[in-house]
Backbone as numpy.savetxt, mean C-alpha at the origin, in Angstrom:
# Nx Ny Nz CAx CAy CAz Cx Cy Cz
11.52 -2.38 -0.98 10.68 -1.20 -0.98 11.56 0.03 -0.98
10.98 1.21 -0.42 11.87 2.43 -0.52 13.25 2.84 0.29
13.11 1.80 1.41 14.04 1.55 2.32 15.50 0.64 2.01
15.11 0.06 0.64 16.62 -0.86 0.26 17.59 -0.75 0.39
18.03 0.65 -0.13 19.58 1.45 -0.35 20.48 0.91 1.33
19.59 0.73 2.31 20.70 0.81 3.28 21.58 -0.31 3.49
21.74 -1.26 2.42 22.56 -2.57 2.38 21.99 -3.44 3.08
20.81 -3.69 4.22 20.21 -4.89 4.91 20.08 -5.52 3.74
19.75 -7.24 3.61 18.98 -7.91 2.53 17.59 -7.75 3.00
16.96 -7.65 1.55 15.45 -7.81 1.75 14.88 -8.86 2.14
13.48 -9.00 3.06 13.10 -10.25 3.71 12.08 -10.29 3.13
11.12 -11.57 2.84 9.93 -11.49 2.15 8.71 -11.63 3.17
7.42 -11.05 3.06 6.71 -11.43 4.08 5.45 -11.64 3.18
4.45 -11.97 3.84 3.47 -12.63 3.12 1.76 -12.01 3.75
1.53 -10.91 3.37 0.26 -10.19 3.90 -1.55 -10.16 3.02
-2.14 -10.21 3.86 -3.04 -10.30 3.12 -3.85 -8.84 2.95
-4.54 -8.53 1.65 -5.16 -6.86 1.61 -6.05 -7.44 0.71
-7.55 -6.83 1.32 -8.67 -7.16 0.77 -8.84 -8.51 0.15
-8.53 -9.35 1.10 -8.69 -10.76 0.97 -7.79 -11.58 0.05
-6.86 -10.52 -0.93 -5.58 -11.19 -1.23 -4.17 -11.38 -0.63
-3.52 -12.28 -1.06 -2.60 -12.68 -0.32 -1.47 -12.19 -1.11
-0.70 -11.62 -0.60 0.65 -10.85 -1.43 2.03 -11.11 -0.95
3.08 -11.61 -1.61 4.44 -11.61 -1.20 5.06 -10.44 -1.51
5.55 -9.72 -0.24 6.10 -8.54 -0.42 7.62 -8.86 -0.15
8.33 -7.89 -0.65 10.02 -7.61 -0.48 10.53 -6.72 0.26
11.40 -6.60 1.46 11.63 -5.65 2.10 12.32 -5.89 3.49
12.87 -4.83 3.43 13.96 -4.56 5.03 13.39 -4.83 6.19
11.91 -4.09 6.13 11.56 -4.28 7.67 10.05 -4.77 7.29
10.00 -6.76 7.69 8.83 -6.99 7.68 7.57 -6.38 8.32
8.04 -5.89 9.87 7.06 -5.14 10.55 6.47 -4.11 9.68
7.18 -3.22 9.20 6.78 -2.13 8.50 5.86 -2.38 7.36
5.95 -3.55 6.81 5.34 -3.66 5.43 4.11 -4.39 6.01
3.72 -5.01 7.50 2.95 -5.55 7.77 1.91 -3.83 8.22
2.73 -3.27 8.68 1.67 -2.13 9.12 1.20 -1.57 7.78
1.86 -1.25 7.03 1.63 -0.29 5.66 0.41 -1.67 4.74
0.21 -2.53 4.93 -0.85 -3.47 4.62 -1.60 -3.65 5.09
-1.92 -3.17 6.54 -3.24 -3.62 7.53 -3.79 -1.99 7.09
-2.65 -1.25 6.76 -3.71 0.12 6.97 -4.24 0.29 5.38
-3.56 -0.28 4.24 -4.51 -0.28 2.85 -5.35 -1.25 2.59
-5.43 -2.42 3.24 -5.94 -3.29 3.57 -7.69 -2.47 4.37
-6.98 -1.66 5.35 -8.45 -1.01 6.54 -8.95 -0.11 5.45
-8.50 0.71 4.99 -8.47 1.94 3.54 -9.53 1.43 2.56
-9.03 0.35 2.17 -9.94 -0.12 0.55 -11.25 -0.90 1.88
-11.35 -1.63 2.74 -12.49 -2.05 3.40 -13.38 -1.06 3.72
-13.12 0.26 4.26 -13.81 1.55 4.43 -14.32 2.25 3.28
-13.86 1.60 2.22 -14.07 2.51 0.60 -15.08 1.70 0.42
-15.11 0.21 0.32 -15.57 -0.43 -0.15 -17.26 -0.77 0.57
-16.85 -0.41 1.48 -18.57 0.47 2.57 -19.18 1.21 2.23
-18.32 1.94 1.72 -19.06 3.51 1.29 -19.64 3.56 -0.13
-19.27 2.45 -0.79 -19.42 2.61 -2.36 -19.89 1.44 -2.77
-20.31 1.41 -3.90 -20.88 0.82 -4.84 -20.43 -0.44 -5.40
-19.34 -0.65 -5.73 -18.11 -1.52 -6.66 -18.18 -2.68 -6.16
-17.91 -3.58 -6.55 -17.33 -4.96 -6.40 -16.06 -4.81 -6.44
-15.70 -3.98 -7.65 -14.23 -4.61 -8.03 -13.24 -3.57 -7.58
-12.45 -4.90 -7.35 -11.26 -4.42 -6.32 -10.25 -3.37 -6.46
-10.22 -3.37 -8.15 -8.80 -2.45 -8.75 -9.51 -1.30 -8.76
-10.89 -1.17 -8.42 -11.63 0.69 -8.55 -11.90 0.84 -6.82
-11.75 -0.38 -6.01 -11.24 -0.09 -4.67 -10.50 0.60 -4.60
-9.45 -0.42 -4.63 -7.86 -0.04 -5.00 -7.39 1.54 -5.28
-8.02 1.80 -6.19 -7.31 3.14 -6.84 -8.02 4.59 -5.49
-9.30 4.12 -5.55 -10.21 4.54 -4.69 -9.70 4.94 -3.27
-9.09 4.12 -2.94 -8.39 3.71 -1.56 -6.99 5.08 -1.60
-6.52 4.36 -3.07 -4.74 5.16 -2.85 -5.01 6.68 -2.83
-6.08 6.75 -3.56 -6.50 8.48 -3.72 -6.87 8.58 -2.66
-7.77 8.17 -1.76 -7.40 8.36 0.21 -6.54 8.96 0.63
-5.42 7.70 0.29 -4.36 7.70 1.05 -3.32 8.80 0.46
-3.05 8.89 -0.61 -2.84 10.20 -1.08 -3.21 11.59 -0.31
-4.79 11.70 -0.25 -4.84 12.95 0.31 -4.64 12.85 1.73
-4.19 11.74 2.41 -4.27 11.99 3.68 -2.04 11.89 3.61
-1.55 11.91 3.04 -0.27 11.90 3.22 0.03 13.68 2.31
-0.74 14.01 1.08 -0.50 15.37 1.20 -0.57 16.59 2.15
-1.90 15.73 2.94 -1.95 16.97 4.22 -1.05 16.80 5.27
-0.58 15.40 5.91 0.51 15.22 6.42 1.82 15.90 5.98
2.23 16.12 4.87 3.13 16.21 4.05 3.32 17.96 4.52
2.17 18.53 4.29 2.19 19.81 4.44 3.06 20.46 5.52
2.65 19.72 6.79 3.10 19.59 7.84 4.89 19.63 8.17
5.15 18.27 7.23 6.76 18.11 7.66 6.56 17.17 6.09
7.28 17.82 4.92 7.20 17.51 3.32 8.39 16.41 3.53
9.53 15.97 4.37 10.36 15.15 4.36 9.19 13.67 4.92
8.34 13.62 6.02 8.05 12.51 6.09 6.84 12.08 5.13
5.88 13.37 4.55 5.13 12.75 3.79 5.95 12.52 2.54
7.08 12.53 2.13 7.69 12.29 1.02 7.98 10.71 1.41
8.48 10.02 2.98 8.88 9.31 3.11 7.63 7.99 2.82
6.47 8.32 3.59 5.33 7.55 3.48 4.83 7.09 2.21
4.88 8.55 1.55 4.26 8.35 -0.29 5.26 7.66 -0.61
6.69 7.24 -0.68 7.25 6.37 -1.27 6.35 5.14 -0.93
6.56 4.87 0.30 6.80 3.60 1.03 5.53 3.15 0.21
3.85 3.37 0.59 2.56 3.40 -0.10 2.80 3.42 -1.68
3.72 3.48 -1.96 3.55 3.61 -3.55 4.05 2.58 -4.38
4.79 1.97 -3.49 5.85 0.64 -3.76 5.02 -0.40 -3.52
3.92 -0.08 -2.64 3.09 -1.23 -1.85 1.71 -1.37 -2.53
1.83 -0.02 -3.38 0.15 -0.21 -4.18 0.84 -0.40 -5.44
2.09 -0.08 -6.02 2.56 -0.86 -7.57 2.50 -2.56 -7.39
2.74 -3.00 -6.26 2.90 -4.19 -6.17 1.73 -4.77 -6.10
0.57 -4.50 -5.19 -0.67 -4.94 -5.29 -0.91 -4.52 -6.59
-1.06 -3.60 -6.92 -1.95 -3.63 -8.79 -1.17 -4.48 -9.59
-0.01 -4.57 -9.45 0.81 -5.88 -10.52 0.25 -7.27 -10.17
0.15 -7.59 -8.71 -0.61 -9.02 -8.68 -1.93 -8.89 -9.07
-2.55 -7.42 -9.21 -3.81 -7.76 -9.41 -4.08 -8.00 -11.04
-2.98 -7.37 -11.46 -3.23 -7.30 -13.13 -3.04 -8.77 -13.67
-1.81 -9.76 -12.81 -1.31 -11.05 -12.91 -2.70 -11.95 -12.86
-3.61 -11.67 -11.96 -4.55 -12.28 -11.73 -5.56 -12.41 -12.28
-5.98 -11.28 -12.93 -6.90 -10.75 -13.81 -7.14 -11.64 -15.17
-5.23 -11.69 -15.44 -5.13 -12.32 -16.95 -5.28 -13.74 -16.82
């Protein structure tokens, strides 16, 4: 994830978001377990509020959330919402790639 550069090896962990199961890559399993329970809680709260079945208009639904809730953070202190929007961005390319894998 966005954290690589610091020479640890990456560890793989295995999380589930909106009922899929995803192998993720990364330094700090803890971290990638939190950054999944909370897009994971994100698209379940979207998915209350709305209409859709489908997951990838969750999905997008969700990141635009999470987006505006890391721009207003951001506002605040622009070094950590820069840090978060990486981290979330690595973690929703990867979910939409398994989802696109799945799809086909």
């Amino acid at each position: 994830m966005a954290e690589q550069s610091r020479g640890k090896p990456s560890e793989y962990v295995t999380v589930e978001i909106y009922d899929q199961l995803y192998h993720l890559s990364g330094q700090d399993p803890e971290h990638i377990r939190e950054l999944a329970a909370r897009v994971d809680a994100k698209m379940r709260a979207v998915a209350a509020q709305g209409h859709t079945a489908d997951s990838l208009r969750v999905a997008v639904l969700a990141a635009l959330n999470l987006a505006d809730e890391l721009s207003q953070a951001g506002a605040a202190d622009p070094r950590l919402g820069h840090a978060r929007a990486a981290s979330l961005r690595c973690l929703l390319d990867e979910v939409l790639e398994d989802e696109r894998k799945s799809a086909s």
